[in-house]
Each structure stands twice: as C-alpha cells, then as structure tokens.
Backbone and ligand atoms as CSV (ligand in chain L), in Angstrom:
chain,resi,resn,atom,element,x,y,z
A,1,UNK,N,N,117.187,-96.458,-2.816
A,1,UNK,CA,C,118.022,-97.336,-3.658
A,1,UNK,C,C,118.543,-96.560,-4.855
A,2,UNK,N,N,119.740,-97.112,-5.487
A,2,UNK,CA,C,120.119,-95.713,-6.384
A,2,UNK,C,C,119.878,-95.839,-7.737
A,3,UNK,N,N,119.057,-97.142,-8.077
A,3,UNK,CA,C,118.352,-97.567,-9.123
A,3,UNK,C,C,117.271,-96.712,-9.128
A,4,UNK,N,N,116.779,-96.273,-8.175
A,4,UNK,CA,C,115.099,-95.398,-8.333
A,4,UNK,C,C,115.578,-94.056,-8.159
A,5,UNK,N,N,116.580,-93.806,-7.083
A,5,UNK,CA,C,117.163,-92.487,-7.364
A,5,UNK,C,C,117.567,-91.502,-8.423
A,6,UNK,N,N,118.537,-92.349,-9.307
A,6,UNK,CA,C,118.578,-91.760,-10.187
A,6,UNK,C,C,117.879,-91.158,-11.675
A,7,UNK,N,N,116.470,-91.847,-11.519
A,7,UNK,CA,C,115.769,-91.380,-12.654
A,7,UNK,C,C,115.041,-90.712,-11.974
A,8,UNK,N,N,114.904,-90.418,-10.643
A,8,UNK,CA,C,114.038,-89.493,-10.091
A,8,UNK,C,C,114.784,-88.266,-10.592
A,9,UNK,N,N,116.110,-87.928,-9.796
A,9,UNK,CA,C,116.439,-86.632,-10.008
A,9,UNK,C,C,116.877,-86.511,-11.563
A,10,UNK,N,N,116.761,-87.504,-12.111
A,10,UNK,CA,C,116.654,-86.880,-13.268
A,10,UNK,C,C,115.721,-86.553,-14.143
A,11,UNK,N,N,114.160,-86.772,-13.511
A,11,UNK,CA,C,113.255,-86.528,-13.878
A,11,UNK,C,C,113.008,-85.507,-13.386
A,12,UNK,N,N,113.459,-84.713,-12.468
A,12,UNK,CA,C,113.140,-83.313,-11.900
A,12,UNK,C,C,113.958,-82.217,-12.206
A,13,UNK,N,N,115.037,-82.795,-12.811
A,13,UNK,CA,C,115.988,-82.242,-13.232
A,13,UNK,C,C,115.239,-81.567,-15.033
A,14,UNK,N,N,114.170,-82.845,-15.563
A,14,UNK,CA,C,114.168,-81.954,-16.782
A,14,UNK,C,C,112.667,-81.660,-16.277
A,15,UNK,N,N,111.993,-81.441,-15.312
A,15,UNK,CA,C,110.682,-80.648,-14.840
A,15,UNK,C,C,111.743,-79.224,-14.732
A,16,UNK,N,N,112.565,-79.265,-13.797
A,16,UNK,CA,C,112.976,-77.784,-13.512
A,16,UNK,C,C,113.314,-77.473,-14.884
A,17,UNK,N,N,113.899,-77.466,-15.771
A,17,UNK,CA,C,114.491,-77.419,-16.976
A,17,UNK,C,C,113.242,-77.161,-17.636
A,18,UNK,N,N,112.083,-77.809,-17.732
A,18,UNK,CA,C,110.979,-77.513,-18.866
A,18,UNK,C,C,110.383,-75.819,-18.039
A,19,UNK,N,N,109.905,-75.766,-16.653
A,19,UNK,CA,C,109.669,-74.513,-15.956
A,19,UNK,C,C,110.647,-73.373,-16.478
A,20,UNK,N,N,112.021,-73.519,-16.415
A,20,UNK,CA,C,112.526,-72.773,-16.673
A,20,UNK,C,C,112.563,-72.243,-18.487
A,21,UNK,N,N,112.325,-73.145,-18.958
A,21,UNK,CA,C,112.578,-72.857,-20.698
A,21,UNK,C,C,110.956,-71.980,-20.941
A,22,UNK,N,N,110.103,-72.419,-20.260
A,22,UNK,CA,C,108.431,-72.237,-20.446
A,22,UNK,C,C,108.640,-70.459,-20.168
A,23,UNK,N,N,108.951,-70.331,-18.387
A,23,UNK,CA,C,109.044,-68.867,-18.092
A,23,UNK,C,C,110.256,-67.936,-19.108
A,24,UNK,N,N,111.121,-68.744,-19.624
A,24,UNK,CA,C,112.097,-67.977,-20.349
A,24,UNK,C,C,110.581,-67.576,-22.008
A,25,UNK,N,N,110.213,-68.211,-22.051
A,25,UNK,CA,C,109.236,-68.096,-23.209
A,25,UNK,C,C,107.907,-66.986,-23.221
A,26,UNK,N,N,107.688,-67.437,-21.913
A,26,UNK,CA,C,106.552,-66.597,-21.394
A,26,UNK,C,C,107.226,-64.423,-21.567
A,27,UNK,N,N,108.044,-64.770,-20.773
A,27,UNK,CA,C,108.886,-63.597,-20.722
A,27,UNK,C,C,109.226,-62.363,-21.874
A,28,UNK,N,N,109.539,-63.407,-22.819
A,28,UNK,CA,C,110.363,-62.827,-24.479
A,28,UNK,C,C,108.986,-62.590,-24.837
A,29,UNK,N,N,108.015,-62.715,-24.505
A,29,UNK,CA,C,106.751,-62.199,-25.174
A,29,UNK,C,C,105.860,-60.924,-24.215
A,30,UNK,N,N,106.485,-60.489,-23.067
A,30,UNK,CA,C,105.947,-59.693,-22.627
A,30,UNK,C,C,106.576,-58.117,-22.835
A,31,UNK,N,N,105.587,-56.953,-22.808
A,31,UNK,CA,C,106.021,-56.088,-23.328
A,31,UNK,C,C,106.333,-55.569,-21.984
A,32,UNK,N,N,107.961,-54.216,-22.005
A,32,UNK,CA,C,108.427,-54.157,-20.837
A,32,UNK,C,C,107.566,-53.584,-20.010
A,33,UNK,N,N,107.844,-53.975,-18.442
A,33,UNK,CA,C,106.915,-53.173,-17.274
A,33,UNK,C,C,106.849,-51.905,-17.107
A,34,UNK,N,N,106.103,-51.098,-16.676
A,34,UNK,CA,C,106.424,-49.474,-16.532
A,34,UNK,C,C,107.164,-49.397,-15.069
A,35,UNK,N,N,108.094,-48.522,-15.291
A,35,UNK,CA,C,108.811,-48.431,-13.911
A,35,UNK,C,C,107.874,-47.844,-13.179
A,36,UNK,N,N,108.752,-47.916,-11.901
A,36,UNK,CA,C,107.929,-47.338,-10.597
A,36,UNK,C,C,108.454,-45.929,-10.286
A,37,UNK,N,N,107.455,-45.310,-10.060
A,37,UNK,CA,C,107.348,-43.315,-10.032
A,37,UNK,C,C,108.325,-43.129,-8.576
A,38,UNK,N,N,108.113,-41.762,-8.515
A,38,UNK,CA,C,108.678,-41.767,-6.863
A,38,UNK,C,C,108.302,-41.737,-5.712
A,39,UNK,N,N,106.759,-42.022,-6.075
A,39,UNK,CA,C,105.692,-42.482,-4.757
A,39,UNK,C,C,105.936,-43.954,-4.831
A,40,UNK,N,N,106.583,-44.940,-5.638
A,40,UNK,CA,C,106.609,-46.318,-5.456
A,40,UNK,C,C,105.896,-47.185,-6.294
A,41,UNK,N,N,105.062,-46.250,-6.922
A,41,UNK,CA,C,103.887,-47.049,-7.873
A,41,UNK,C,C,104.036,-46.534,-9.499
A,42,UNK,N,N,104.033,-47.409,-10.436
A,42,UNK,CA,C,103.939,-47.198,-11.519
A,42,UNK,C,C,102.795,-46.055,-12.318
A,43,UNK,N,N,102.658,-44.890,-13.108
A,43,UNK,CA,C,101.649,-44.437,-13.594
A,43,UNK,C,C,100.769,-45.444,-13.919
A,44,UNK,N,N,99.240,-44.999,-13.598
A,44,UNK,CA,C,98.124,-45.337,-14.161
A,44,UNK,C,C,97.914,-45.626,-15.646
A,45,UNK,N,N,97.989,-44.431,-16.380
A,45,UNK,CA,C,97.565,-44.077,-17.783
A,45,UNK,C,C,99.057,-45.068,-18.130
A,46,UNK,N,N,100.507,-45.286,-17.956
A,46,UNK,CA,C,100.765,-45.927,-18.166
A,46,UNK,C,C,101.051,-47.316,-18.602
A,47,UNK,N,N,100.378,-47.518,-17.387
A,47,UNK,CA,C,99.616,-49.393,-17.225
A,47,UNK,C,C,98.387,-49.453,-18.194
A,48,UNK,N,N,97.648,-48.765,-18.590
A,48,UNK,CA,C,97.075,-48.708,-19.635
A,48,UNK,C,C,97.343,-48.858,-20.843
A,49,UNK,N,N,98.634,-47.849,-21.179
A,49,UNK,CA,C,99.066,-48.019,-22.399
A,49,UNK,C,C,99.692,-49.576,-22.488
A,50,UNK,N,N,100.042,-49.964,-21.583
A,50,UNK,CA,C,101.323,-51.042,-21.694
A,50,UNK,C,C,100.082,-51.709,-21.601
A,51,UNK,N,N,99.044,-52.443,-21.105
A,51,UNK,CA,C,98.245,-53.311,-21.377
A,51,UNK,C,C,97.605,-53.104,-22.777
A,52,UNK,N,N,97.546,-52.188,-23.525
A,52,UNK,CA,C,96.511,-52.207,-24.732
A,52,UNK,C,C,97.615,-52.254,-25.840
A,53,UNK,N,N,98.725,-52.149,-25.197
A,53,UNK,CA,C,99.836,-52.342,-26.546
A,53,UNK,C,C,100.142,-53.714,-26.605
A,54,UNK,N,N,100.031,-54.627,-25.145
A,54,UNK,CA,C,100.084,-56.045,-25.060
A,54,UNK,C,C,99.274,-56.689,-25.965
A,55,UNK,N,N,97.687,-56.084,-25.729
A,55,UNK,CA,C,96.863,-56.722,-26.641
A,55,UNK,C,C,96.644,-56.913,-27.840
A,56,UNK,N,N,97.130,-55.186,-28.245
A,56,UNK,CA,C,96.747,-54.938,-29.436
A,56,UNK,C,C,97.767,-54.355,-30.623
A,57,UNK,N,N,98.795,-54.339,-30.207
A,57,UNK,CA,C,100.264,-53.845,-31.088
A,57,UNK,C,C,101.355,-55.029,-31.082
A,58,UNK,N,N,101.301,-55.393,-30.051
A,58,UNK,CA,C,102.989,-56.612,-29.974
A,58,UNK,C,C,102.879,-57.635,-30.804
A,59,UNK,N,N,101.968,-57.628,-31.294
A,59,UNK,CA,C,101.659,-59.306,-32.417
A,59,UNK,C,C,102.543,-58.326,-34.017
A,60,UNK,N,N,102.228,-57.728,-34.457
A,60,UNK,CA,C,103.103,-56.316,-35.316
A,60,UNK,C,C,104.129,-55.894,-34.989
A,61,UNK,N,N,104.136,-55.449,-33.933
A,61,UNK,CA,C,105.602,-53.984,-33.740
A,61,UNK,C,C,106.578,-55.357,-32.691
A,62,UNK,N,N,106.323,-56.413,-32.144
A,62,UNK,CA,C,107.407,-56.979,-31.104
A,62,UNK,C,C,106.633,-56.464,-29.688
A,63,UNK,N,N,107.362,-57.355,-29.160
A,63,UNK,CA,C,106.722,-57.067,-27.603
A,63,UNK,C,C,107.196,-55.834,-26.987
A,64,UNK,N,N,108.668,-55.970,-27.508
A,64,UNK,CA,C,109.258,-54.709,-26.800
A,64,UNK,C,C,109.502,-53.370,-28.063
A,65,UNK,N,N,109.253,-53.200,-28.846
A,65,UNK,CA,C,108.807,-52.607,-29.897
A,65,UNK,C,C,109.914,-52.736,-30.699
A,66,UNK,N,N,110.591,-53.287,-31.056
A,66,UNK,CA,C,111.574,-53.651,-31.508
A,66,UNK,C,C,111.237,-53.858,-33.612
A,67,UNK,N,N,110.026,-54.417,-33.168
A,67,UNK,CA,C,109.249,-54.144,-34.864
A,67,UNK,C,C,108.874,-55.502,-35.272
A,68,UNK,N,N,108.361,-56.138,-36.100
A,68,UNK,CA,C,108.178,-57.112,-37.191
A,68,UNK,C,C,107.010,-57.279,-38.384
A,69,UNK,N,N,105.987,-57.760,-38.390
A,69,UNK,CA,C,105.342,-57.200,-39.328
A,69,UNK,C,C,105.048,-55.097,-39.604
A,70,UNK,N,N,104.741,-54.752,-38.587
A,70,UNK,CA,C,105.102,-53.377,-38.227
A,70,UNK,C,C,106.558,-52.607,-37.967
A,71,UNK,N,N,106.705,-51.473,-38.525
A,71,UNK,CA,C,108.021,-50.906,-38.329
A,71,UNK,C,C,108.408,-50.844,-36.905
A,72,UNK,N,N,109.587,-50.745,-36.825
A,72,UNK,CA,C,110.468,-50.702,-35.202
A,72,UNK,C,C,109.875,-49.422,-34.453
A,73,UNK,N,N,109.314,-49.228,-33.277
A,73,UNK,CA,C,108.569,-47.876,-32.677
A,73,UNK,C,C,109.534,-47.844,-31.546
A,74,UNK,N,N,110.541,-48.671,-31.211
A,74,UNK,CA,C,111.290,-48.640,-29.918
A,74,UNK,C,C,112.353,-47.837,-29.981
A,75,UNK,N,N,113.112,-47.573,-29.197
A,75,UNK,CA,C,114.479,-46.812,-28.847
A,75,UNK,C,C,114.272,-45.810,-30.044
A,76,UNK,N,N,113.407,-44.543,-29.667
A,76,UNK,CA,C,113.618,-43.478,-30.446
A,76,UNK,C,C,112.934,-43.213,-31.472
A,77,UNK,N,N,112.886,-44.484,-32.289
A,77,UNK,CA,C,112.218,-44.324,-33.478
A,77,UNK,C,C,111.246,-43.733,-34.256
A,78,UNK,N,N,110.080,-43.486,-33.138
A,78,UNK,CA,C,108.689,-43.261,-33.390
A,78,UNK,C,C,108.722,-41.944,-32.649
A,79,UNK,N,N,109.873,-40.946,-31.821
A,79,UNK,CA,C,109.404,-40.243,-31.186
A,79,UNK,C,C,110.241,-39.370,-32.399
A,80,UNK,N,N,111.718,-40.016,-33.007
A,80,UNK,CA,C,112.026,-39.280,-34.582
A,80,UNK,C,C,111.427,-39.251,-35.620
A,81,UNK,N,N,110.553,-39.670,-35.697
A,81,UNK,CA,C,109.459,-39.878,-36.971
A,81,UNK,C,C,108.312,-38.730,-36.717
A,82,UNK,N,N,107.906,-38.315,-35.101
A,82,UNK,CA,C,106.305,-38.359,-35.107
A,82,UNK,C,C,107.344,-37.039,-33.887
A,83,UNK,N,N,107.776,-36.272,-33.987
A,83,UNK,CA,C,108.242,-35.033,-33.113
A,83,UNK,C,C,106.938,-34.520,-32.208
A,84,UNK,N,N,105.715,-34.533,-33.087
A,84,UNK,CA,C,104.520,-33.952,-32.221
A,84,UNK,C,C,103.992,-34.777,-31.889
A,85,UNK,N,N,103.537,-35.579,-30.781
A,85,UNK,CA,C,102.417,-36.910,-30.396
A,85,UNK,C,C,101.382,-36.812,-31.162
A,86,UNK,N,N,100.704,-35.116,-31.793
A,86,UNK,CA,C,99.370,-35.477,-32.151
A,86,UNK,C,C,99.505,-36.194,-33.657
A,87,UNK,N,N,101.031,-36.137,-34.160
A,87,UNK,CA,C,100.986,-37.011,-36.013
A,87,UNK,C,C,100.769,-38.242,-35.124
A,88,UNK,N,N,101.768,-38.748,-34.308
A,88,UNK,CA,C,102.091,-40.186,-33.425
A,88,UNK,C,C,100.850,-40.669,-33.115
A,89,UNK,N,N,99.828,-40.236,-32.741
A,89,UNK,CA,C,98.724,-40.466,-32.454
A,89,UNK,C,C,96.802,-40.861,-33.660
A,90,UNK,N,N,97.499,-39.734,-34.532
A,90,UNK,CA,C,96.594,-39.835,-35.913
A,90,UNK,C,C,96.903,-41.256,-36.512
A,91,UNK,N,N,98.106,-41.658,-36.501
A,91,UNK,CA,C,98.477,-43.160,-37.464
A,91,UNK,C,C,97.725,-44.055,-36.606
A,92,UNK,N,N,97.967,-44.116,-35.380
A,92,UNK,CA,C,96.855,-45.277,-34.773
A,92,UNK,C,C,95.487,-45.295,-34.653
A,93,UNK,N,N,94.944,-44.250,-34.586
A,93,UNK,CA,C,93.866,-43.757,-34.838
A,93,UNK,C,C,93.165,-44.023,-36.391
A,94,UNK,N,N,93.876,-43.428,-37.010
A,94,UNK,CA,C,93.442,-43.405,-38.630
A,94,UNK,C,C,94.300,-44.712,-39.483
A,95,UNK,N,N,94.949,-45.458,-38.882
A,95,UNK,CA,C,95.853,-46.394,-39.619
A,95,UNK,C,C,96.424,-45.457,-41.086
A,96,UNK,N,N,97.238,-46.615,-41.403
A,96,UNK,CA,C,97.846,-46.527,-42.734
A,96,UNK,C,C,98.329,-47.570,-43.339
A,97,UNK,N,N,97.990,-47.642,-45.125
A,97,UNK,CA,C,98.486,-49.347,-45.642
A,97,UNK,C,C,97.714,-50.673,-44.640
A,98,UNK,N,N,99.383,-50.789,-44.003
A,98,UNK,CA,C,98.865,-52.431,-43.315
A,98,UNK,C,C,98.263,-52.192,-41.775
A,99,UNK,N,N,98.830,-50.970,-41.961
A,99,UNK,CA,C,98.489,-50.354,-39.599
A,99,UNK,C,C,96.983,-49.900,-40.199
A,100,UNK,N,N,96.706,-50.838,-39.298
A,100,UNK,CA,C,94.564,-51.011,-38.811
A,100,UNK,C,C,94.288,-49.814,-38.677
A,101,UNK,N,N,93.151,-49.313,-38.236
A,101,UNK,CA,C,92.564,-48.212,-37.933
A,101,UNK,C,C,92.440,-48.533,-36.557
A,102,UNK,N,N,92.330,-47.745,-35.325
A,102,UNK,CA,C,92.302,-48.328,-34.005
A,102,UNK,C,C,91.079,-47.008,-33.284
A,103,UNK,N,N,90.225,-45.888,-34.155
A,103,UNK,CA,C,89.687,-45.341,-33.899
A,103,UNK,C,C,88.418,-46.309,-33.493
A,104,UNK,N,N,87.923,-47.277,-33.951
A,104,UNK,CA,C,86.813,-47.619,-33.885
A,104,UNK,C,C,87.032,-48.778,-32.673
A,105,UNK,N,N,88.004,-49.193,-32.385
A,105,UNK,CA,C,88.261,-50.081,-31.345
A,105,UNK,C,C,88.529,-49.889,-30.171
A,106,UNK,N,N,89.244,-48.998,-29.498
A,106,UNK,CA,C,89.844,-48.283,-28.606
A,106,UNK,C,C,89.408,-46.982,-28.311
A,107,UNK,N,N,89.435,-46.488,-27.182
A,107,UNK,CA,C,88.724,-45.260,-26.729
A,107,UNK,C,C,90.155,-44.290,-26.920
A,108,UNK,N,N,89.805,-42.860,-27.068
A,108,UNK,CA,C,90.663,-41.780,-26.738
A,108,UNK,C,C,91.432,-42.046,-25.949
A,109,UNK,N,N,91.207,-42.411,-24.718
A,109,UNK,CA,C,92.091,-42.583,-23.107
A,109,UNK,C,C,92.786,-43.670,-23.839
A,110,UNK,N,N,92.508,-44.669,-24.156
A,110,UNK,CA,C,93.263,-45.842,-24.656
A,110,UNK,C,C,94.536,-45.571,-25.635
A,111,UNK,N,N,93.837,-44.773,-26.396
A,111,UNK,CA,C,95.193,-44.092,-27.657
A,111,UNK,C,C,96.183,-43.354,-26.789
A,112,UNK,N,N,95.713,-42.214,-26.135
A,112,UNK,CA,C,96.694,-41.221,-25.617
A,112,UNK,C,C,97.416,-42.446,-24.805
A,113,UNK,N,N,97.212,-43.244,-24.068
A,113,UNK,CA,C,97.189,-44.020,-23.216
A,113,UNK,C,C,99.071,-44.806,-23.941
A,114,UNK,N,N,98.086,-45.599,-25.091
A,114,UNK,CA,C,99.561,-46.194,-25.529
A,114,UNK,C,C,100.257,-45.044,-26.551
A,115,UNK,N,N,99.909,-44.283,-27.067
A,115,UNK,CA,C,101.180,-43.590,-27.747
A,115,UNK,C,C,102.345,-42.754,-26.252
A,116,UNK,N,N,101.636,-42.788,-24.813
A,116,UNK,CA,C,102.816,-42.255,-24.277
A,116,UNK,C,C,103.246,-43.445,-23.799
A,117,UNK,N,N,103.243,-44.681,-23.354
A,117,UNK,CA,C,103.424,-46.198,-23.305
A,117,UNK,C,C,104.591,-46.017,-24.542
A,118,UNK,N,N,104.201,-45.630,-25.593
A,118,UNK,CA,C,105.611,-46.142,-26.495
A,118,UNK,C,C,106.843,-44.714,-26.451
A,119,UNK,N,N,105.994,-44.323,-26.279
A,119,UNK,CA,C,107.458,-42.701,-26.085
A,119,UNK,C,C,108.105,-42.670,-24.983
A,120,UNK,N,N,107.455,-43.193,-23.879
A,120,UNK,CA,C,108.130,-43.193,-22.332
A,120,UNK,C,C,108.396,-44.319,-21.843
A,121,UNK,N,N,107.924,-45.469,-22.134
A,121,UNK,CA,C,108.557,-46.848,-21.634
A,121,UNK,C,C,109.678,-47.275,-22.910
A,122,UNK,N,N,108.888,-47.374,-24.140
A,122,UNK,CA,C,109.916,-48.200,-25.505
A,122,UNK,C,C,110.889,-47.180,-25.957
A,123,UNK,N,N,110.664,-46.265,-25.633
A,123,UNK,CA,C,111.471,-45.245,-25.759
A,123,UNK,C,C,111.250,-44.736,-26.871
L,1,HEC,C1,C,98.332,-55.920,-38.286
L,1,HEC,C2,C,99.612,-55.418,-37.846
L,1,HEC,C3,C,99.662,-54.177,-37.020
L,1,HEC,C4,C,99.054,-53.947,-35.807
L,1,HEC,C5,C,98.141,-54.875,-35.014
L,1,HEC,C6,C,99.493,-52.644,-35.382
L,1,HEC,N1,N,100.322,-52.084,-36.316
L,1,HEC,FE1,FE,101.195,-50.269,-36.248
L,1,HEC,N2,N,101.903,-50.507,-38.120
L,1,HEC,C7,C,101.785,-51.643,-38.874
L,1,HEC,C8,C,102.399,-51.413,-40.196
L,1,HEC,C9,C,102.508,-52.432,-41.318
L,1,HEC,C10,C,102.869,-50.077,-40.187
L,1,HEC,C11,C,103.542,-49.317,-41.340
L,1,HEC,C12,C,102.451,-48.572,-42.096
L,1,HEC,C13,C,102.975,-47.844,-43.322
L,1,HEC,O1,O,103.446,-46.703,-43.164
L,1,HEC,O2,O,102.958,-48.430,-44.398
L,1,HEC,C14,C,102.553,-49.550,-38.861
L,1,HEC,C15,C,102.875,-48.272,-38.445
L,1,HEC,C16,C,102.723,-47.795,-37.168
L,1,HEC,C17,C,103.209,-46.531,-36.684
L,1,HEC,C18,C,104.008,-45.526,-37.488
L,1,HEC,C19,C,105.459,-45.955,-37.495
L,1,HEC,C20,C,106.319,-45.153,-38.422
L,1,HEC,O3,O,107.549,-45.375,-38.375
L,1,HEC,O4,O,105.815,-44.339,-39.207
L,1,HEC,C21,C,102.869,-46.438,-35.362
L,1,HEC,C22,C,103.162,-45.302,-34.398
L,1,HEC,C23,C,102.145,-47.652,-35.028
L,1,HEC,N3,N,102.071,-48.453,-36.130
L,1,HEC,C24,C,101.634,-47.923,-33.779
L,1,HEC,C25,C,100.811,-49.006,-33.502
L,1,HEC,C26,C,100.099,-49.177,-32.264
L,1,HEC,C27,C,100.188,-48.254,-31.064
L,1,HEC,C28,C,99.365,-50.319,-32.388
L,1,HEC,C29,C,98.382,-50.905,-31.396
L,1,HEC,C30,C,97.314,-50.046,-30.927
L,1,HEC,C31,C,99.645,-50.881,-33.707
L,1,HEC,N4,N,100.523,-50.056,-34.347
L,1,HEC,C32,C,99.129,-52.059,-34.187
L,1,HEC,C33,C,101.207,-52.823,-38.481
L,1,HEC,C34,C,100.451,-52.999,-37.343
C-alpha cells in the first residue's frame, strides 16, 4: 500500500544516509594505508609504524599528518626539518615543550618503525 511504502523507503533512505555519513567519519580519522610493495603486500615495519602513529601521534599531528595540536609532519615537512632520521627520531624519543617523550613508552622497533611511517607514507 503506498501509505506504508512510502515511509519505509524513506526510512532506509536515511539508514543508508546515516551508514554512509558514519563511514565518511570513520574514514577522515584514519591515518593513510601503506601501499602495496611489488610482491603485493604492504611492508611489515611499515604497518607498524602506521599502527603506532594511529595510536599514538594522530590525536596531535592529524590523521594524515597534516598537523593540529602538533606541527604539520606531512608532505615534506618533517623530512625538511629533520634531513638525518637520527635528529627525526631523537624528538620522539626525547620529546620537546608539548611533544611527550615516547622513549619510555614505545620500543626502538616502534620508533624506527613510525619515523619511516612518516617519511615514506606522509611524506
Ligand atoms: C600531546 C600531543 C602530541 C603527541 C601525542 C605527539 N606529538 Fe609530536 N609534537 C607535538 C608538539 C606540540 C610538537 C612541537 C614541539 C616544539 O618544538 O615545541 C611536536 C613535534 C614533533 C616533531 C617535530 C616536528 C618539527 O617540525 O620539528 C615530530 C617529528 C613529532 N612531533 C612526531 C611525533 C610522533 C611520531 C608522535 C607519536 C609517536 C607524536 N609526535 C606525538 C605534540 C604531540
């Protein structure tokens, strides 16, 4: 009947609509994927970095490093600032000002891990 019809599809109409606004949300908060190598599979130590920068940097620097309470580390930024990985690497390690110290939280593998996560994926 088109009395019941029509609030159906229009009740599914704003279900699809809420799914879609939710995954558009979900999304803008994830930090980008590591591409895939030329065996098909993404680096290891990669997926590392990109998971511990999820956890532990994107609430500061942006998901995609783009910056906010923390300075911008994306497109270039941090690899013009920090020419040698091992300065790039001492600031997370040793913090500075408002950037934490991340020596006592995170293992070695974890650091090396995300400072090449931000030089080779965020660019
Ligand atoms: C509580 C917020 C916060 C978190 C969490 C945080 N940072 Fe920072 N970060 C900052 C701030 C603020 C600065 C600027 C420090 C300064 O020089 O005054 C900074 C600076 C940096 C710099 C140097 C940037 C430059 O231009 O000199 C790097 C690299 C960096 N952070 C990487 C990271 C990484 C990697 C993580 C996660 C392991 C992280 N940060 C987590 C706030 C944060």
């Amino acid at each position: 009947m088109w009395f019941v019809r029509a609030p159906t599809s229009r009740r599914s109409f704003l279900a699809a609509l809420l799914v879609v606004v939710v995954l558009a949300g979900a999304c803008a908060g994830q930090a980008p994927e590591v591409p895939l190598g030329p065996d098909g599979s993404p680096d290891a130590e990669l997926v590392v970095g990109r998971e511990v920068y999820q956890r532990r940097c994107a609430n500061c620097h942006g998901a995609d490093g783009g910056g906010g309470t923390g300075p911008k580390l994306a497109d270039g930024a941090v690899v013009v600032q920090y020419p040698d990985p091992a300065e790039h690497r001492a600031v997370i390690a040793e913090g500075r000002n408002a950037m934490p110290s991340f020596s006592g939280s995170l293992s070695t593998d974890e650091i090396d891990a995300v400072v090449r996560y931000t030089r080779e994926v965020l660019g």
